[in-house]
C-alpha positions in Angstrom: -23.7 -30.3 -6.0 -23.9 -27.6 -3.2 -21.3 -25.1 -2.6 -18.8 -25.2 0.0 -19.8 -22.9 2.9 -17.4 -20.0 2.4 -14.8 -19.2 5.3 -15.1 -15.7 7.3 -12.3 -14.1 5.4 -14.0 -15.2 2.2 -17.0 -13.9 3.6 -15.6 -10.7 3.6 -14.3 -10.4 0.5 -17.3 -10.9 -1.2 -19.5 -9.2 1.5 -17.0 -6.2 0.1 -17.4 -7.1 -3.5 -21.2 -6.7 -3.4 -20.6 -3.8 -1.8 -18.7 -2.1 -4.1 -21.1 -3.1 -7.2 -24.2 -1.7 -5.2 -23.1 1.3 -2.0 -25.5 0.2 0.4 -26.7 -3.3 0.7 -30.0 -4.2 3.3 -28.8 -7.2 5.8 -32.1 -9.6 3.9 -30.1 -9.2 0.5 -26.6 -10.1 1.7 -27.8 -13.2 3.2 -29.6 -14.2 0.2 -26.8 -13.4 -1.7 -23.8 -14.9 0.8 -26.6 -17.6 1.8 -25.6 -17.4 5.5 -27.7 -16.7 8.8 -28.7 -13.1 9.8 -26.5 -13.3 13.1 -23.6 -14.8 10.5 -23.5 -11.2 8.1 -24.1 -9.4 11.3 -21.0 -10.8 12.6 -19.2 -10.1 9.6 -20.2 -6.6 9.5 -19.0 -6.1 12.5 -15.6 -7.9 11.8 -15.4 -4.8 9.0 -16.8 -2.7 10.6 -14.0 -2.7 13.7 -11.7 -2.3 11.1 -13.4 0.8 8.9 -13.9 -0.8 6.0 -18.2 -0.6 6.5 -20.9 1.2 8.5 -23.9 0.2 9.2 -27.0 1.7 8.3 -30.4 1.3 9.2 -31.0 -2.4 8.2 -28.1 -3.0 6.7 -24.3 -1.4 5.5 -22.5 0.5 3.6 -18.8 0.9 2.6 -17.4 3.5 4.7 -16.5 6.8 2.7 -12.8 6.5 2.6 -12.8 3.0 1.6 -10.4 2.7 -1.6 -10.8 1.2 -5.6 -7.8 0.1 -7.0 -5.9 2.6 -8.8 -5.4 3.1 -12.6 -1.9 0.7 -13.3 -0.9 3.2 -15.9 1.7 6.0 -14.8 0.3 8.5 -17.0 -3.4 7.9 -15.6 -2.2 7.6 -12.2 0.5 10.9 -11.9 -2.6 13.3 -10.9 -4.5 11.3 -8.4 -4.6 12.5 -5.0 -1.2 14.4 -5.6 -1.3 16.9 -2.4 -1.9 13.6 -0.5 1.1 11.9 -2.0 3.4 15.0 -1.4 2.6 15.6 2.4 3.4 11.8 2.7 6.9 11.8 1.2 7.6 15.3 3.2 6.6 13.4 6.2 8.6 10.4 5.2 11.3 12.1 4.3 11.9 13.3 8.0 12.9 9.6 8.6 16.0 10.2 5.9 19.3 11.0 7.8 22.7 11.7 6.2 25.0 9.0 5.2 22.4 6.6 5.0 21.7 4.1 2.0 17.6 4.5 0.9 15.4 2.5 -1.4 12.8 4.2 -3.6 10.1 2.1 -4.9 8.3 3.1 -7.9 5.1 4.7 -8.0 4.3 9.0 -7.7 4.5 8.7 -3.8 7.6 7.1 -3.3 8.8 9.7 -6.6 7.6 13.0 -4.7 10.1 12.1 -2.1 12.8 13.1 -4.2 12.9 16.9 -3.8 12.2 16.8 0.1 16.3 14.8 0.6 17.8 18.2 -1.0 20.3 19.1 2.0 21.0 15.8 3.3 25.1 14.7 2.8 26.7 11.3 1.8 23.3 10.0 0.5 22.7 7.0 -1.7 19.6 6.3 -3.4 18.6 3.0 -4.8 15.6 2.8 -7.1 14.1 0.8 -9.4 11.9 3.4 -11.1 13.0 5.5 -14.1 11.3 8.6 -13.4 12.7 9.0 -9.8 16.1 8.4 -11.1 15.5 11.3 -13.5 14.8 13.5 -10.3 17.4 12.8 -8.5 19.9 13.6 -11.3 18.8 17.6 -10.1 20.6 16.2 -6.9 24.1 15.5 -7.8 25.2 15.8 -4.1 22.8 12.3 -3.8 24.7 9.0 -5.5 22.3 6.7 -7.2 21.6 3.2 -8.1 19.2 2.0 -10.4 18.3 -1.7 -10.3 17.9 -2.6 -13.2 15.8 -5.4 -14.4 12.9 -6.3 -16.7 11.1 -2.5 -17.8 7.5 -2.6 -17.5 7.0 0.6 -19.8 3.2 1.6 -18.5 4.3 2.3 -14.5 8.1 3.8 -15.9 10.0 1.1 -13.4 11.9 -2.6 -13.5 11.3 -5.6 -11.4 11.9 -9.0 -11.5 14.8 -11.3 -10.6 17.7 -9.2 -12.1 15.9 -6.0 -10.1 16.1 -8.3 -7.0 19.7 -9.4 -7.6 20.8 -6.3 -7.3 19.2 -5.3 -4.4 20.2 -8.5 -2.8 23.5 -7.0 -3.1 23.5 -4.0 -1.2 22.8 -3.1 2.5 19.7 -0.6 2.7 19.1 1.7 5.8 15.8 2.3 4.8 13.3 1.0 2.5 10.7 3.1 1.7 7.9 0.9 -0.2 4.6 1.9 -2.7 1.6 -0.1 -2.6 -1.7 0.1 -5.3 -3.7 -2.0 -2.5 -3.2 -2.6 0.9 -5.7 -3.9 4.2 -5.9 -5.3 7.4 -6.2 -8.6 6.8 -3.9 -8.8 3.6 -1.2 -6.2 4.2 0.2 -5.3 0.6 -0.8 -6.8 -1.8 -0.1 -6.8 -5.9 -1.3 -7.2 -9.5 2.6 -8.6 -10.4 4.6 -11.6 -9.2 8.0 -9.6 -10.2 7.0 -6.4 -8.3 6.1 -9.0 -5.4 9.8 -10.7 -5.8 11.6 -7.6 -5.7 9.7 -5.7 -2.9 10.4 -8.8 -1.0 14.4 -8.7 -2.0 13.5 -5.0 -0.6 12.5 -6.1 2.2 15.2 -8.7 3.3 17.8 -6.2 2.3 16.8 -3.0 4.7 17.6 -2.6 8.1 14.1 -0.5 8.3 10.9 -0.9 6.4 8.3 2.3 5.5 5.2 2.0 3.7 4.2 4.9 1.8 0.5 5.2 1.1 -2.6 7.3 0.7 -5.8 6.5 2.5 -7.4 5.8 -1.0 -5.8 2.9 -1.5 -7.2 0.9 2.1 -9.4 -1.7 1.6 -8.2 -2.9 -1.6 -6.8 -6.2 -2.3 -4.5 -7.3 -5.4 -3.9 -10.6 -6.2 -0.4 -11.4 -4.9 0.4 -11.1 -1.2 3.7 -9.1 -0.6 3.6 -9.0 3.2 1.5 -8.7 6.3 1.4 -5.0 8.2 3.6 -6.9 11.4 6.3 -7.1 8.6 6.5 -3.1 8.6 9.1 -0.7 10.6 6.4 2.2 9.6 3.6 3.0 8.1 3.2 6.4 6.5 -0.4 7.8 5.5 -2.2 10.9 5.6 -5.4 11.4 7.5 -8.1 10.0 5.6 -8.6 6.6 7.3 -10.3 6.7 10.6 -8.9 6.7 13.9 -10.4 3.4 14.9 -8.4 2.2 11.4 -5.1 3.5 12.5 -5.4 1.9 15.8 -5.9 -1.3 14.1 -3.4 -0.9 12.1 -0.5 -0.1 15.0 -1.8 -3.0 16.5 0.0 -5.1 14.2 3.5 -3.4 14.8 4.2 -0.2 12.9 4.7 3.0 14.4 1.9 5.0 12.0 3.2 8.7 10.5 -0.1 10.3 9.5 0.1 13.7 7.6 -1.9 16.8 9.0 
């Protein structure tokens, strides 16, 4: 029994996937491998390439420099990685905080390094569902916070889940200011966990504003749960690592993009 033709975003994917496994792939191999027309992978190269995921070379592609791989899950593996990146971010995010307001922190070291930039601001609540961030602001005792609570996932240091969601469904946020270990164009965010998904959605309903916080390392990634679409987004802060071409694309879908540098 032959296979069902695969659909373009399908197409993509595994265009991508090969990618990955090999650098540089010539057009005659991926139409072997995707068993599809030469004018059919040089339509989908251009799809990705219009969005900067791939470049193409001289008979054939390649992934484009920046594109991401998805990030050790473990906090301890993960604290070091791209950590200037991750603090210019939450500096530049932390110009949308104003005094009096009510602010979600997600977990994960981006969302974490925006702790030390809110010294200063007055009549400041922070909710958050991560345990490190909660030790940080505890240095801030001008700053009243709220942990969610929830089930603890011990390896990322945070809680999620429907408890986690419960409480945020209780509470009016100004500002949401969201993590994500994978996140494109065609997928928005996207995640390895159903309970991170449920209560970044909770998130989500809850805020008045929505800001994505996340490095250019992480594009072009996709997880297995889909959290929400970029049109979903207030914001989207990043630093300068994805192309210009990318950041168009992605402003096209709604978010006023903050890019660091």
């Amino acid at each position: 029994m032959s296979r069902a033709p695969l659909i373009p975003e399908q197409r993509h994917q595994e265009l991508l996937r090969l990618l990955r496994g090999s650098g540089v792939l010539s057009i005659h191999d991926l139409t072997a491998a995707l068993n599809v027309s030469h004018m059919t992978v040089r339509r989908d190269i251009t799809a990705l390439e219009k969005s900067g995921q791939v470049v193409s070379v001289q008979g054939g592609v390649r992934l484009a420099d920046w594109t991401g791989h998805v990030p050790p899950r473990e906090r301890a593996s993960r604290a070091a990685l791209e950590m200037p990146r991750k603090q210019a971010i939450a500096q530049r995010a932390a110009e949308l905080v104003e005094d009096g307001m009510t602010v979600f922190l997600d977990a994960g070291t981006t969302c974490q390094s925006v702790v030390p930039f809110l010294v200063g601001r007055k009549d400041l609540t922070v909710v958050t569902n991560d345990f490190h961030a909660v030790l940080a602001l505890c240095e801030l005792p001008s700053v009243q916070t709220v942990h969610t609570g929830g089930e603890v996932d011990v390896s990322s240091g945070s809680s999620s889940g429907p408890l986690a969601a419960r409480t945020v469904g209780a509470l009016n946020l100004d500002l949401a200011f969201l993590s994500a270990g994978s996140w494109d164009l065609a997928h928005g965010i996207t995640s390895f966990s159903m309970d991170k998904v449920l209560l970044k959605q909770a998130v989500m309903e809850a805020a008045s504003s929505v800001a994505l916080l996340a490095d250019s390392t992480k594009w072009g990634t996709v997880e297995r749960f889909n959290v929400t679409k970029l049109d979903r987004l207030d914001t989207v802060v990043t630093d300068d690592g994805l192309p210009s071409a990318v950041i168009d694309r992605i402003a096209e879908e709604g978010p006023t993009v903050l890019r660091t540098g």
